[in-house]
N, C-alpha and C positions, 0 to 999 in steps of 0.2 A: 477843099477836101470833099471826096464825094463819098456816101454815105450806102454801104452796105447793110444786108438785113438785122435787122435789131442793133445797129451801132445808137442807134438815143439812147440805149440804155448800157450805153458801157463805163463805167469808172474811173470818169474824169479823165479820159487819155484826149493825149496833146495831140492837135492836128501833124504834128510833127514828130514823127520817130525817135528823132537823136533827142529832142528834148525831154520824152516821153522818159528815152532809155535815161538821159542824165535824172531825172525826177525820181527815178526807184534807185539810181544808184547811190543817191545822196542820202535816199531812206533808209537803206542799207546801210551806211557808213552811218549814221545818224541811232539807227538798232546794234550799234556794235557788231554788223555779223564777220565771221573769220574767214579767211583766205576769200576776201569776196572778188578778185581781183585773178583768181582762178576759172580761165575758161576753158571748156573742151575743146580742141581746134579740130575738127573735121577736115580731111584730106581726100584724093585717091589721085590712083596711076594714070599714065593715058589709057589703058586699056578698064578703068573704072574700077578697081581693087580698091575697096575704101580702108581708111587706117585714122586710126583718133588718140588724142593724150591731152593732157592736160598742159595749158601755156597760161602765162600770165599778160594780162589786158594789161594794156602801156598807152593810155589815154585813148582820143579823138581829134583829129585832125583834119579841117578841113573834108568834116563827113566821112573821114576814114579810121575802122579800128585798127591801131597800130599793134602790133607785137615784134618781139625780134627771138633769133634762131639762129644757127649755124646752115649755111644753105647746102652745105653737103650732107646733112642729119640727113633721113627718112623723109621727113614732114618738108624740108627743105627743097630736094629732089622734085617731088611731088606737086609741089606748088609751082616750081620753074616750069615743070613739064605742062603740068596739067592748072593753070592756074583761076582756081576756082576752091572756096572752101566755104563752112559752114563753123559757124561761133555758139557755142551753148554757155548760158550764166546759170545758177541755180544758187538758189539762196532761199536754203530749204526752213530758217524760221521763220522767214515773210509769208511763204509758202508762192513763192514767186519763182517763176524760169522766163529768160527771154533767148530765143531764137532769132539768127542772123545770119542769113545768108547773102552773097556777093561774086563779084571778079578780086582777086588779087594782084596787086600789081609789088614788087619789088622796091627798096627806096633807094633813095641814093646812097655814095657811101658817104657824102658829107653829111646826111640826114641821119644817117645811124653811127656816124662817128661823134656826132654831135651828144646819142645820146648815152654811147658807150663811155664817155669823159664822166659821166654822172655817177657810173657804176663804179661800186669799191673795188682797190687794187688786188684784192683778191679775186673778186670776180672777172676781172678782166683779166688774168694770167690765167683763171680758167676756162675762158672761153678761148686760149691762144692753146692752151693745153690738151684737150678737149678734140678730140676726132667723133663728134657726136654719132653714136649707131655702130660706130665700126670696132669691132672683135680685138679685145684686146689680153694680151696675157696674165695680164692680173693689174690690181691697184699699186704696184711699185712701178708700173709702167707711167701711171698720172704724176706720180709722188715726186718719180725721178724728174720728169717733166717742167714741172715747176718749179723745183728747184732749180733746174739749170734756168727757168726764165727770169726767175727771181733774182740771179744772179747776173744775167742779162742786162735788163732792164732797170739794174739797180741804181737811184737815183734819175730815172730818165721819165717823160711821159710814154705810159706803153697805146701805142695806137690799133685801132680798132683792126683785127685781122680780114682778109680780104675775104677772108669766108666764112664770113659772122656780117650780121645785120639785121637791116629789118622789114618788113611786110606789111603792104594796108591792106584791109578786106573793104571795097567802096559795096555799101550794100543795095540790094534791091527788092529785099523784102526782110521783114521784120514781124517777130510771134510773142506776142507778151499773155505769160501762161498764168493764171491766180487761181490758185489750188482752191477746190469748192469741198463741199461734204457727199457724201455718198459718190463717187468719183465725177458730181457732176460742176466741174470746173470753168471757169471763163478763159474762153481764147480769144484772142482777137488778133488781125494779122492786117498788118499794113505791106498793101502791091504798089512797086510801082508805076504810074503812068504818066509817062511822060517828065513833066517837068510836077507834077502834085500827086502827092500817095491817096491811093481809093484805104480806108480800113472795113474789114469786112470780121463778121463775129464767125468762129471756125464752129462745129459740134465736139463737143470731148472726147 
């Protein structure tokens, strides 16, 4: 690890990013905090149109934050094209935020059929149901939907649709935020280089 200005005096953080991140996240789970598993997922076009919402964090893998989506959604689109995003966590009773940004890479569909089996049969006839983004005539259009898969599918395993899956973000830089008083808060931001992260202390 190589040592940026005033890092001696940072807050016990792990030479190591992902451990760093697992170590608040277990504090978090540890504090009760709610929907802690809600990230912002930062997007844009090719032409740089940025577009953001909320997804749910679906572990670490192999140094990759996983999530899953419909790839024809918005967020979907965007990542194919332009495959590059940014991760926001907030976990506002810690008074904690981490920042993560990376390349995106797509998973297989054995990797995200693997994890669509976990999900309940509900959710899975609505992710078959589901035209995420695209304009629809009203909620009898979802309603009908499902019931005919339901009826489908009835008795059978329903498998993952070709256009649902899942996404890794491999990072290369990392911002762990601790909220201070009078807004003067501790940043600290791990670059990477090379094969070892420099962590360097940000200004507020």
């Amino acid at each position: 690890m190589k040592k940026g200005a005033d890092v001696t005096t940072q807050p016990n953080l792990d030479p190591d990013p992902f451990t760093q991140f697992r170590k608040w996240y277990d504090e978090a789970v540890s504090a009760g905090v709610q929907q802690l598993d809600a990230m912002t997922l930062a997007t844009a076009t090719k032409e740089g149109k940025p577009s953001a919402r909320l997804v749910f964090y679906k572990g670490i893998n192999n140094k990759r934050f996983l999530f899953y989506t419909n790839y024809e959604s918005q967020k979907g689109r965007e990542l194919l094209q332009n495959p590059m995003a940014a991760l926001v966590f907030y976990w506002p009773s810690l008074h904690r935020q981490v920042r993560v940004e990376g390349d995106v890479e797509k998973l297989s569909y054995e990797e995200s059929n693997r994890y669509f089996q976990t999900r309940s049969r509900e959710s899975q006839l609505g992710a078959w149901a589901s035209r995420q983004s695209e304009i629809i005539a009203g909620r009898e259009v979802l309603e009908e939907c499902i019931a005919r898969l339901q009826h489908e599918y009835e008795g059978k395993e329903i498998p993952c649709p070709p256009f649902w899956g899942g996404f890794c973000l491999i990072p290369d830089k990392f911002e762990f935020w601790i909220g201070g008083a009078n807004r003067l808060h501790d940043r600290f931001c791990y670059l990477q280089r090379a094969d070892s992260w420099e962590i360097v202390r940000l200004s507020p």
